[in-house]
C-alpha positions, 0 to 999 in steps of 0.5 A, a space after each residue: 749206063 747212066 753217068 755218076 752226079 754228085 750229091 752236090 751236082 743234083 741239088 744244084 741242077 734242082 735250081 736250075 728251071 728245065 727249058 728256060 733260057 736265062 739272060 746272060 746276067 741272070 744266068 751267070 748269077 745263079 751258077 755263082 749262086 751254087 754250092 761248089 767244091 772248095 777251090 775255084 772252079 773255071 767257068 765254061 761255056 758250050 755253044 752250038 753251032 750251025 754247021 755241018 762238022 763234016 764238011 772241012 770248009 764249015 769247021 770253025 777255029 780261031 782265038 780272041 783275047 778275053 776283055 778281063 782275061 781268064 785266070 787261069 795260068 797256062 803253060 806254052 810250048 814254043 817251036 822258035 830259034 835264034 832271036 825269036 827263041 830268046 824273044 819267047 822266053 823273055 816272053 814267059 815261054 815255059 818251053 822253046 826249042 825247035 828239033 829238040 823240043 819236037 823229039 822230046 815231044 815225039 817221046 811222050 812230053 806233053 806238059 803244056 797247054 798250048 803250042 806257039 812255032 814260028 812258020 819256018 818251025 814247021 818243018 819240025 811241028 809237022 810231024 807232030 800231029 799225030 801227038 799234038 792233034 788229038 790233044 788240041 793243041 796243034 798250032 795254026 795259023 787261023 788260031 794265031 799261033 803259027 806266026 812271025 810274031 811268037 813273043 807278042 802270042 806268048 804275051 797275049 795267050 799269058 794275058 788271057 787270049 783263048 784258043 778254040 775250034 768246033 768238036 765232031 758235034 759242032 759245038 765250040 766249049 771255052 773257059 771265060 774265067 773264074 767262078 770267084 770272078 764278078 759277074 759282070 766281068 764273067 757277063 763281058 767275057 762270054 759276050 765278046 766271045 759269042 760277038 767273035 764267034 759270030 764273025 767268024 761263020 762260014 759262007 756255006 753255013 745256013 740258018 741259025 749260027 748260034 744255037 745253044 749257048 749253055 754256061 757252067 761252072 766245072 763241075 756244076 749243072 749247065 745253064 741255058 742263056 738267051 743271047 741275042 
């Protein structure tokens, strides 16, 4: 079945040159360029990969702070207690308990975007992962948020670092910010993440490592970047 784009979504994808990798400056300036609805839409960006996802040992996941952040306000679970609970509240945790929160969550709460827990909560997150998998947002070491340290990744998750991990197809989306945002800004953001991401390919992986790198706002055309 074909699927359903907006009057506004055809017009766009009209302007945009079918097959041509745009430079990162160019490209980020004609999505700007492009009518849209009326609120300010994320900006996103999907890259392809060189990987097989079906070998564990290939996938690739982590996170890294956006030089110029990503405006967009998040809510963050935290799994922590004693000191290191008071320690991610005054950190502007939106939710911190340990078997509390984990029940409460068992029971269907997800109204959050992330998870933050410290390494001895996991006792508690562990059987989470049925719910929290699919969504996303289980907590992990590699992403940084299965650490001692939950109030300084509750302060840079709020700042603006992103979490992130290849799909079943191998690819990788983010948000790097605001369609309002300057162009430029968008241009750092994109570029730093595409720099991380490329420290991060695994051994076994062969050929090329970035293979598409497409950006687009949230309910426009995707556009196609040359990135060196």
């Amino acid at each position: 079945m074909a699927r359903y784009r907006s009057r506004r979504y055809q017009q766009g994808e009209t302007q945009v040159e079918r097959g041509k990798r745009y430079a990162v400056a160019d490209g980020i300036a004609l999505i700007k360029s492009l009518n849209g609805p009326k609120f300010d839409e994320s900006v996103d960006v999907a890259i392809r990969i060189g990987i097989d996802p079906k070998k564990t040992d290939q996938l690739v996941r982590g996170s890294v702070s956006l030089p110029k952040g990503t405006g967009k306000s998040i809510k963050i679970a935290v799994f922590a207690d004693g000191e290191k609970a008071k320690e991610a509240e005054a950190a502007g945790a939106d939710y911190v308990g340990a078997a509390d929160l984990a029940e409460k969550i068992e029971k269907g709460f997800t109204d959050f975007d992330m998870t933050i827990a410290s390494p001895d909560m996991m006792r508690f997150v562990g059987k989470l992962g049925k719910v929290l998998g699919p969504q996303g947002k289980m907590p992990s070491p590699k992403a940084g948020t299965v650490t001692p340290n939950v109030a300084q990744a509750v302060t840079e998750f709020k700042a603006g670092k992103i979490e992130f991990r290849t799909d079943s197809g191998a690819n990788v989306h983010v948000a790097i910010g605001k369609k309002s945002f300057d162009g430029g800004d968008l241009a750092e953001n994109l570029t730093a993440f595409v720099e991380h991401l490329r420290t991060l390919r695994p051994a076994q992986a062969k050929g090329e490592f970035i293979k598409k790198v497409v950006v687009s706002t949230s309910m426009g055309p995707g556009v196609a970047l040359a990135v060196d």
